[in-house]
Every structure is written in structure tokens, then in C-alpha cells.
GUTIVO-822336 format. One record per atom (N, C-alpha, C, CB): x, y, z. Coordinates in steps of 0.02 Angstrom, whole numbers, plus 50000, padded with zeros to 5 digits. Glycine has a CB too. Layout:
<sites>
XYZ...
</sites>
This chain:
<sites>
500424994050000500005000050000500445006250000499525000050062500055011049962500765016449945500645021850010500725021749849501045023150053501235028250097500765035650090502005029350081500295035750140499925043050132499615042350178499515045350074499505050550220499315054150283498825057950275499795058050311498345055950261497705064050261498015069150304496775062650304498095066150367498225069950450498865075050437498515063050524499445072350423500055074950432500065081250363500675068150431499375076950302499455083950225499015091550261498765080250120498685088250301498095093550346498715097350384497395088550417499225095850415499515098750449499865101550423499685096750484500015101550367500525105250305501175100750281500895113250338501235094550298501715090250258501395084350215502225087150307501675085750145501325081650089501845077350072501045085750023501805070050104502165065050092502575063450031501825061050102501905063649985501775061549911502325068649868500685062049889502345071849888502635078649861503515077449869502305086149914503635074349960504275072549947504475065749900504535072050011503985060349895504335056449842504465056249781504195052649839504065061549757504115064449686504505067449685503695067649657504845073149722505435075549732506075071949723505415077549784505925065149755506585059449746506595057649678506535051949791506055055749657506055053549591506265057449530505465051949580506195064349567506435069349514507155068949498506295076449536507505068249569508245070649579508595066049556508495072049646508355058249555508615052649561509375051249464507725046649573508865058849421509365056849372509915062249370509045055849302509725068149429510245071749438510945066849478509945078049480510765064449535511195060649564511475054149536510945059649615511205053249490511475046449447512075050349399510735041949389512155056149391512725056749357513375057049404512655062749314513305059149463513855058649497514175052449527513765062449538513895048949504514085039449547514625039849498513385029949536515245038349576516025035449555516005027849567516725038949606516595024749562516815017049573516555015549664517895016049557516755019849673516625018849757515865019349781517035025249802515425021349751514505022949777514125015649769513985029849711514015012949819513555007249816513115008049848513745001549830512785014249862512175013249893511705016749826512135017349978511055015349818510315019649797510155023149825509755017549793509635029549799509385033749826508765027449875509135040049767508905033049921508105030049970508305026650028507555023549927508795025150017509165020750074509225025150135509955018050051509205021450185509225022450266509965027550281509295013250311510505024950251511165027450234511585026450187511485026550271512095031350195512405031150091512935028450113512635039750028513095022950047513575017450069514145021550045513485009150035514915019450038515465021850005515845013950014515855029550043516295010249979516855006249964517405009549973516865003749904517775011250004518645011750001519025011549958518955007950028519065014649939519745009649868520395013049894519645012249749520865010949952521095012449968522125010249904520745010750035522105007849860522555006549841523195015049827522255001849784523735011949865524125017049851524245020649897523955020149809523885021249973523665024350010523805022850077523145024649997524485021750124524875017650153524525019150219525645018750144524325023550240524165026650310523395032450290525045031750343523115028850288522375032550256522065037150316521695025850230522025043650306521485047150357520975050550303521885053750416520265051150359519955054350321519805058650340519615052650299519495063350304519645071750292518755073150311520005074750186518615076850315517865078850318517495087550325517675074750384517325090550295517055097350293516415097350306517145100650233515935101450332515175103250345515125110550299514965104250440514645114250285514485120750292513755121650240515195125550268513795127050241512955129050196513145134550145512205133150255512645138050127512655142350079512615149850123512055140550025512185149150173512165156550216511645160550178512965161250219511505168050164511025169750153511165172350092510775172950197511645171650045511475171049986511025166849948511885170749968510775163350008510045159149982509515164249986509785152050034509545169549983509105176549991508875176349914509595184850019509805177249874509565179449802509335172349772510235183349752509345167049786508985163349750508245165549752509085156849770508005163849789507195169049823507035172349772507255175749889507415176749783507185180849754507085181749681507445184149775507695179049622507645178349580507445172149559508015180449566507195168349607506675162049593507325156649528505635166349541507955157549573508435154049525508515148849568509125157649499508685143749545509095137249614509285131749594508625133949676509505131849518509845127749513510695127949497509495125049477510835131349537511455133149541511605133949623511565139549495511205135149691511745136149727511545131649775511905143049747511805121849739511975116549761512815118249748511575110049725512755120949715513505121749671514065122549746513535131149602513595130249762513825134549820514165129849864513235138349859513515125849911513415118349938514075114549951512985114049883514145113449869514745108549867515385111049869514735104649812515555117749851515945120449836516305122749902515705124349792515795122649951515935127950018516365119950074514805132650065516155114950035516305107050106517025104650068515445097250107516985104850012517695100249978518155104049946517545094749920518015113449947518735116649963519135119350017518775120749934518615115350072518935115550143519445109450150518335115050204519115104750120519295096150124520125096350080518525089850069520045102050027520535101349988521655105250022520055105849915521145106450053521745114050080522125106350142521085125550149521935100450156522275098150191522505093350148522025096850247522585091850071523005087950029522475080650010523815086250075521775082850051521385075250004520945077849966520925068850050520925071749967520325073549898519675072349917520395068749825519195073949911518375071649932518205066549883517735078149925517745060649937517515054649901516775055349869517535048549950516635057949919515785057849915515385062949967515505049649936514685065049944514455069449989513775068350000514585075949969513535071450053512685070750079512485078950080512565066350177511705080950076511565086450093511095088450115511635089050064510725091950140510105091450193509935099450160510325090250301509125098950163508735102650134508035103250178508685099950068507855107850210507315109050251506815117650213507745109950342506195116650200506015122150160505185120250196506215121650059504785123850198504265126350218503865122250175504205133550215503855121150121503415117050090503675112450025502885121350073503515108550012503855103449958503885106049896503495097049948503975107449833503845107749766504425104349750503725114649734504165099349722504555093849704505075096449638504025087349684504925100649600505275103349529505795107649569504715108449465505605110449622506185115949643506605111349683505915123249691506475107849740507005103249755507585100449701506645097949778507105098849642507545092649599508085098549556506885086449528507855106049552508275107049542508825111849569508125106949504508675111149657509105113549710509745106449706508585114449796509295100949704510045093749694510235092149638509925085849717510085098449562510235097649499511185100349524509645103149437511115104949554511645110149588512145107649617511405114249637511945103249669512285100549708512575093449669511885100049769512235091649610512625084549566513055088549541512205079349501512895094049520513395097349454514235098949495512955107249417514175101249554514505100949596514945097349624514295101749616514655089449639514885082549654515355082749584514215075849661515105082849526515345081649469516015085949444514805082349429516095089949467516645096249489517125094949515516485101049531516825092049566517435089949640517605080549633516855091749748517265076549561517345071049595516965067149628517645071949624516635070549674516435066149731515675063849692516375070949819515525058749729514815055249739514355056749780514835049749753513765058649742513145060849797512875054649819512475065649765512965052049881512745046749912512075045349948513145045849948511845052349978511395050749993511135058850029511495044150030510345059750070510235066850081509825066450113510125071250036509515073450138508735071750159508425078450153508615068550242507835078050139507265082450115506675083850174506925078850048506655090350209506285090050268505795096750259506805089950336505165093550271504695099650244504415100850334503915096650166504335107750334504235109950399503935116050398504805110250435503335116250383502755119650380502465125450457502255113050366502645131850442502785133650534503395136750534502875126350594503915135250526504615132650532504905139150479504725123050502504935135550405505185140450359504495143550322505745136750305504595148150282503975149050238504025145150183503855155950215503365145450145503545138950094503845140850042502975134850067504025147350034504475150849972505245149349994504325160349963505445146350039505895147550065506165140550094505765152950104507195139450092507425136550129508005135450136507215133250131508145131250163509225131150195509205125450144509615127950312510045123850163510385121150125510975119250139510385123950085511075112450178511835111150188511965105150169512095111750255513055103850194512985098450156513605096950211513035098450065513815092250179514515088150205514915080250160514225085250289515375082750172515955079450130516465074250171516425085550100516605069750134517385067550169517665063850115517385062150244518395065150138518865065450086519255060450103519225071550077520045058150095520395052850117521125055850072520005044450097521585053850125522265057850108522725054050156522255066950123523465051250110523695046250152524045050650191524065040550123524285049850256524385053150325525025056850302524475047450397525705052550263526375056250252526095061550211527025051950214525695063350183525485066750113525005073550157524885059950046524935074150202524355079250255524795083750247524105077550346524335091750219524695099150210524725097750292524185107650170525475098450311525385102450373525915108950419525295096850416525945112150332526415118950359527065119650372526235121250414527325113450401528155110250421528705115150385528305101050383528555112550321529045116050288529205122750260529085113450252528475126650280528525134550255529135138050277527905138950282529245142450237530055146550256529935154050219530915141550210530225158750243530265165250236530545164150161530705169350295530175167750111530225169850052529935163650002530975172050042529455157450047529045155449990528525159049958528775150550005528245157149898527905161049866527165159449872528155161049805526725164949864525965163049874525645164249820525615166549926525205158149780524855158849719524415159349735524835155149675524015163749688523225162949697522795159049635522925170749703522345157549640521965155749638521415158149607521985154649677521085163349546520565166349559519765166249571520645168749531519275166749606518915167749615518285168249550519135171249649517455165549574517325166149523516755175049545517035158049492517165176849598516575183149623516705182349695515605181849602515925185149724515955183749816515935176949826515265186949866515795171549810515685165449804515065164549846516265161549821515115163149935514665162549970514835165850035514505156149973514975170250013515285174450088515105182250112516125175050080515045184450147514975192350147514235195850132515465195150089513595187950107512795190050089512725195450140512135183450101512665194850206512335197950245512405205950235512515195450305513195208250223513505214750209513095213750115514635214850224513365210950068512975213250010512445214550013512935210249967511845210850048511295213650047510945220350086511045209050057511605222050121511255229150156511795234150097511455230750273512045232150075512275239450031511875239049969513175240050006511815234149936511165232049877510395235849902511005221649878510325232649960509655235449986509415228749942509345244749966509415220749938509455215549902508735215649883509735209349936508235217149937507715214449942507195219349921507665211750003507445225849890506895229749854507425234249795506365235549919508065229749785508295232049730507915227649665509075231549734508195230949597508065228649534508675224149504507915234849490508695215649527509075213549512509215209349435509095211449560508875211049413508825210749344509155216549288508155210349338509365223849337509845230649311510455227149276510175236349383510705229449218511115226749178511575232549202510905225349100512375230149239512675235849239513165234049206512805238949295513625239749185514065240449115514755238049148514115249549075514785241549215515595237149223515595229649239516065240249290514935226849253514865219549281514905215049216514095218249326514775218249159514585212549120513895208049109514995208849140513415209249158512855207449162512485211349209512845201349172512105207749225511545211749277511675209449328510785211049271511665214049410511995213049466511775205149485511805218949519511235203849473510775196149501511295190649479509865194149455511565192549438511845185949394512415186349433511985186249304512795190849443513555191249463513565187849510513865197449479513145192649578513105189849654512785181849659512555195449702512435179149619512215171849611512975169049578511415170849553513255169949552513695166649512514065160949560514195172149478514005155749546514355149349586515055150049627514505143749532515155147149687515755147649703516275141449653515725146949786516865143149649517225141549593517515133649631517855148449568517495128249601517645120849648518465119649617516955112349623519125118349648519685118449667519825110949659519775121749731519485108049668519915099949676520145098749614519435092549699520035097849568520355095449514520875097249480520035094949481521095104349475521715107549452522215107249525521525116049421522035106149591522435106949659522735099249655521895109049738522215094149635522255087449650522915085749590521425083049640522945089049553523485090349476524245090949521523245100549416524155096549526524645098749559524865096049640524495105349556524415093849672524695086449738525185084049713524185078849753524875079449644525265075249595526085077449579524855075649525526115082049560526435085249529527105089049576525945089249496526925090949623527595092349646527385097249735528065098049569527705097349770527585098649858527315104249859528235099149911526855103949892526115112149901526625111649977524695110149911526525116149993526775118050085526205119950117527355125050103525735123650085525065126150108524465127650061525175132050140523935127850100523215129950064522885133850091522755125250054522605138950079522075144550113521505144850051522505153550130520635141450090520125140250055519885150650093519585130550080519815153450029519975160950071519065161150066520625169450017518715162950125518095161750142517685167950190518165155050175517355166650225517235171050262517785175050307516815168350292518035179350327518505183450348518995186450296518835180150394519025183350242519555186750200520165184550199519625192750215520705187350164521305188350164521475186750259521455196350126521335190550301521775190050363521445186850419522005196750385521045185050387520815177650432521015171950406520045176150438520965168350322521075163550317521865161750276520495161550295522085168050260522845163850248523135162450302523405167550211523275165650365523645164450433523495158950452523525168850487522865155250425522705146850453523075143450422522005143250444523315144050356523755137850329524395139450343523705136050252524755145250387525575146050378525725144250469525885156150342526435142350503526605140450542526385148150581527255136950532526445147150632526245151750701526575158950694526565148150778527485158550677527835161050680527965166150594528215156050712527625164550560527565167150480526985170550471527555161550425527055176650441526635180950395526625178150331526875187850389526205184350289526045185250220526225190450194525475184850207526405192950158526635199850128526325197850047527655201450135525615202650048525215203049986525385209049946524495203150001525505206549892525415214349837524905215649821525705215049770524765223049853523955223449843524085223549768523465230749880524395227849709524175229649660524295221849585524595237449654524485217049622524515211149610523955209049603524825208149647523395208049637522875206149659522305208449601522815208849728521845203849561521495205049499520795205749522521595199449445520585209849546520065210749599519235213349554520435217649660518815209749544518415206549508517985214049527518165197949527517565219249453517265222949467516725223749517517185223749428516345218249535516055217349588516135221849655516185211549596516745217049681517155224449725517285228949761517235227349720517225230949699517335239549675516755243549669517675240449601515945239349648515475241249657515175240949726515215238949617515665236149750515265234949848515575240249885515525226049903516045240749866516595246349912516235254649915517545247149858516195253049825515965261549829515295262149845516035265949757514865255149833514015259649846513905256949911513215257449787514305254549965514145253050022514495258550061514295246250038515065263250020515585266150068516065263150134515225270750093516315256150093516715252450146517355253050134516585245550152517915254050199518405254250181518875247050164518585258350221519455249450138519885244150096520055239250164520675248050050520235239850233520295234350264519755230450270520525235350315519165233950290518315229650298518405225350224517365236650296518365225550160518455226150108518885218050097518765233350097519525218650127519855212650130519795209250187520475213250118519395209950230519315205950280518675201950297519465209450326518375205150239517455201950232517485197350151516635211350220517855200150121517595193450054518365193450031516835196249968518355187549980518975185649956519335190349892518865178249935518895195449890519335199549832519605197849761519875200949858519185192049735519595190349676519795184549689520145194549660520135180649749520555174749758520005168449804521355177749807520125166049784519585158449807520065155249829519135153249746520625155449813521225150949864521925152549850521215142449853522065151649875522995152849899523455145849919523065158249982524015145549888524355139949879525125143549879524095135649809525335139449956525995141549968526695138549923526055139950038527145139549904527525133749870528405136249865527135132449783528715133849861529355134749856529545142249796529645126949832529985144349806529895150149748530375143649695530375160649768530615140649698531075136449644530415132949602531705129549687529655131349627529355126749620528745132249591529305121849684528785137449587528145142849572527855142249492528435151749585528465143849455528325142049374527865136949364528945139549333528255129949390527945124449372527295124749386528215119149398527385126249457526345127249504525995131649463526225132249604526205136549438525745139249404525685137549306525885146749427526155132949289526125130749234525435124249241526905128549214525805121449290525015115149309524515117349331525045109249365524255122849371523755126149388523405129149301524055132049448523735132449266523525135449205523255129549162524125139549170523585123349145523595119249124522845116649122524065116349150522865116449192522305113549212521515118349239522625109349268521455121749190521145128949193521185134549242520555128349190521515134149290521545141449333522145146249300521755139849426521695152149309522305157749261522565159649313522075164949210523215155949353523525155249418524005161749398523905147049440524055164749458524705170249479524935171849531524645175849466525675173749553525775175049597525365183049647526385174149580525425182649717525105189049760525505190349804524455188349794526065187049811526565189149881526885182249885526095191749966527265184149932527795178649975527565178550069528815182549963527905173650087527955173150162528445174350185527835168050190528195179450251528855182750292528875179150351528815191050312529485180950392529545178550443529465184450500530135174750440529445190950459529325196550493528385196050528529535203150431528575194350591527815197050619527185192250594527645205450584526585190350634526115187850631525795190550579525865187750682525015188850554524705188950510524805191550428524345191250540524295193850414524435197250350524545204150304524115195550332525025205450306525085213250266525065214050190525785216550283524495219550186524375221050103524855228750097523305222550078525035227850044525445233950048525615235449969526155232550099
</sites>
């Protein structure tokens, strides 16, 4: 007998609404199955296999996080199949900055009311994503909570784990005064800093559909634009020759998250005019009136990550980084002068 509640649809959850939802997603998530995914959708829990070959001392790696309230501009522009992207992008370039790689991922979805077409293509986002990074969407859950969120409306998180053999773990050891720091660029704010964009936007009774001339498009598109996924050109370069460090540059900026990947005793010394800093910006700076430290200390400026490396070893890193599509460049070196980070 097929599963249905008069009682619980009276109360505002429509059973029937989440299985159609599964059924929707089920060919989004079928593109991301690697060698390792043996579980089906529907299952109690998402299986993974090991394939540990090659891999002498195996740990595994693991990231959580969400999208935050750049789930505003989805809302609003009634877009969402893109910020699963966010999702994935925000758990396995955390996972990546410690030298593994992500296997597979889960993601949890709670919204006020079901519509099965918008779910399927909130986890269109999150496959495209998996598919980015590699990993396998294994498994999720879909929670309608009527009361709770409105039904126009909902969160969005996820979580990852990765596996990285133990001699092979970034862990800073070797940084030294006058290695060099690559970046990485950015594909925009990624998922960071909503709360500040939307009070200088005024998000929620601007015209985000305005085509502006230095953006290249219309502001909606920019600030939605996906955070940019790292594993596959980083995972190149693992290969390829000794990273010393990683900074997934995220909420805080520049001087919160490079100082996490360098030893206690080491700075950063950034060239500001180095730095390819995405018109975006430049539009937040001036129509919010924020200054240049708030500025680098709230979004990533252009850089989505930072990769410490030998200066003998920089060419190459950024020949395999390019190679492998990032239009990689250097932004500074590491000092031994003084804690954190100086732009200058």
C-alpha cells in the first residue's frame, strides 16, 4: 500500500510531494556515481567502498557548511539551480586545503513546503558540483516543515569526506621566509559576505535584473554566480610536485584565512596591486562606502584560494595550475617578519 497521511497533509506536510521530489532528483544524482558509491537513493544510509590502493596510512578528511544567506538571492530571483554548486563548493574546498581529495557527499534541505521541481533542481546544483569535485552524491534528506520556514523559502547544507594518506597531510612544516603565494582566482563573492551585500544592495527591494556596464551582466547574475570548485586543478598539482600550504579564502578574508595555513611564527606579505580584483568589488566598496581593510577582511577579493610553494617550484605550480584551467598568479611571498597578513 503506497504511503499517505490525510492527517500529517492537513498539517502542512505532503508526503507524496517528497517522493516525487526523489524521483525527480534521482537522474540528477545518477550522474555523479564514482567506482566507490554502492548505495541507491532511498536508502536508510549512503554506502561508500574504500578503494584504498596506494594509500599507506589513510585518514579521512571531512568538511560541513551551507550556503548562508545568499540563499536570499535565490528567492528572490526564483533561480536554484545553481546554489547546490555553492553547497558543494563551500565542504570540499575546505577538504582540499589539507591535501585530500573528497570521496563523496550528503546534503540536507529543510524548506517550508515541498515543490518537488524546485527541490530537483536545488540537487540539479549540488550533482553538478559533486561532478566538479569528483565526489559522489550518496545520499540526503529532504525535510518539509510547515511553521518553521515559509514555503517560498529554505536552507541548505551539506558535508563531505575526503581521504589523504597521513605522510601526504598539508601540514605547514616546511614553510620558510620567502616562499611564494599563488592565487587562485575567484569566480566573484562566492558564498561569503551575503549579509554585508545585501544591506549595501538594499537586496530585497533592489532591481536585480539592472544590467550594469562594468559587471558585464546584471547585478543578480554576478552575486548568484557559483562559488568556483578547486579539487581538480589542486589534485593536479598534489601530483605534481610539494604544496607547503592551502588557504580556502572564505568568510574573513585575506587576514583571517591565509594565517590558518602558515606556521604560528610566519606572515604574508600581499601585493595589493598584484591582486585582479573582480569589478564586483569595487561596486561593493563604493556603493556601500566600505573601507579597503573591511573590504579585505569580509570577502575574498578576487582569490578563492591561495597555495603556498617553494619560489624554485612557482613556474611549474602555476604552469600546472594554468594547464589545468586556473589563470594562476603570483600575490606575495611569506615573511618571517611578524604575525598575520600585510597588504601593501
Amino acid at each position: 500500500m503506497e504511503s499517505f497521511s490525510k492527517s500529517y497533509k492537513d498539517a502542512g506536510v505532503d508526503i507524496t510531494a517528497g517522493y516525487k521530489a526523489v524521483e525527480l532528483m534521482k537522474r540528477h544524482i545518477a550522474k555523479t556515481v564514482t567506482s566507490g558509491a554502492v548505495s541507491s537513493v532511498g536508502g536508510f544510509g549512503g554506502l561508500f567502498e574504500l578503494d584504498l590502493t596506494g594509500i599507506e596510512r589513510p585518514v579521512l578528511v571531512s568538511g560541513t557548511d551551507g550556503v548562508g544567506t545568499k540563499l536570499k538571492l535565490a528567492f528572490l530571483m526564483d533561480k536554484h539551480d545553481t546554489i547546490g554548486i555553492d553547497c558543494v563548493a563551500m565542504c570540499v574546498n575546505d577538504i582540499i586545503c589539507s591535501g585530500a581529495k573528497p570521496l563523496f557527499f550528503l546534503d540536507y534541505i529543510a524548506t517550508g513546503k515541498i515543490f518537488p521541481e524546485k527541490i530537483a533542481a536545488i540537487v540539479s546544483g549540488v550533482a553538478d558540483g559533486c561532478v566538479q569535485s569528483g565526489a559522489a552524491l550518496i545520499g540526503g534528506e529532504t525535510a518539509e516543515m510547515p511553521g518553521f520556514y515559509s514555503e517560498d523559502e529554505y536552507d541548505i547544507a551539506g558535508f563531505s569526506v575526503g581521504v589523504a594518506d597521513k605522510s601526504k597531510i598539508l601540514d605547514n612544516s616546511s614553510v620558510k621566509s620567502g616562499d611564494v603565494i599563488i592565487a587562485l582566482p575567484s569566480s566573484g563573492a562566492h558564498s561569503n559576505g551575503f549579509s554585508l551585500i545585501r544591506r549595501v544592495f538594499n537586496i530585497e527591494s533592489a532591481d536585480l535584473s539592472l544590467y550594469v556596464g562594468e559587471l558585464g551582466c546584471t547585478i543578480g547574475e554576478t552575486l548568484l554566480e557559483p562559488t568556483r570548485i578547486y579539487v581538480k586543478p589542486m589534485t593536479a598539482l598534489f601530483d605534481a610536485l610539494t604544496v607547503k600550504a592551502v588557504s580556502h579564502i572564505t568568510g574573513g578574508g585575506f587576514y583571517e584565512n591565509i594565517p590558518r595555513s602558515l606556521p604560528e611564527s610566519f606572515g604574508a606579505k600581499i601585493e595589493k596591486s598584484a591582486i585582479r580584483v573582480p569589478p564586483i568589488f569595487d561596486l561593493i566598496a563604493k556603493t556601500g562606502k566600505i573601507d579597503e581593510r573591511d573590504m579585505f577582511n569580509t570577502f575574498n577579493m578576487g582569490v578563492g584560494m591561495s597555495v603556498v610553494t617553494s619560489r624554485d617550484d612557482a613556474d611549474k605550480a602555476l604552469e600546472i595550475l594554468r594547464a589545468n584551467g586556473e589563470d594562476a598568479y603570483i600575490i606575495g611571498e611569506v615573511s618571517a617578519r611578524g604575525k598575520g597578513v600585510v597588504i601593501c
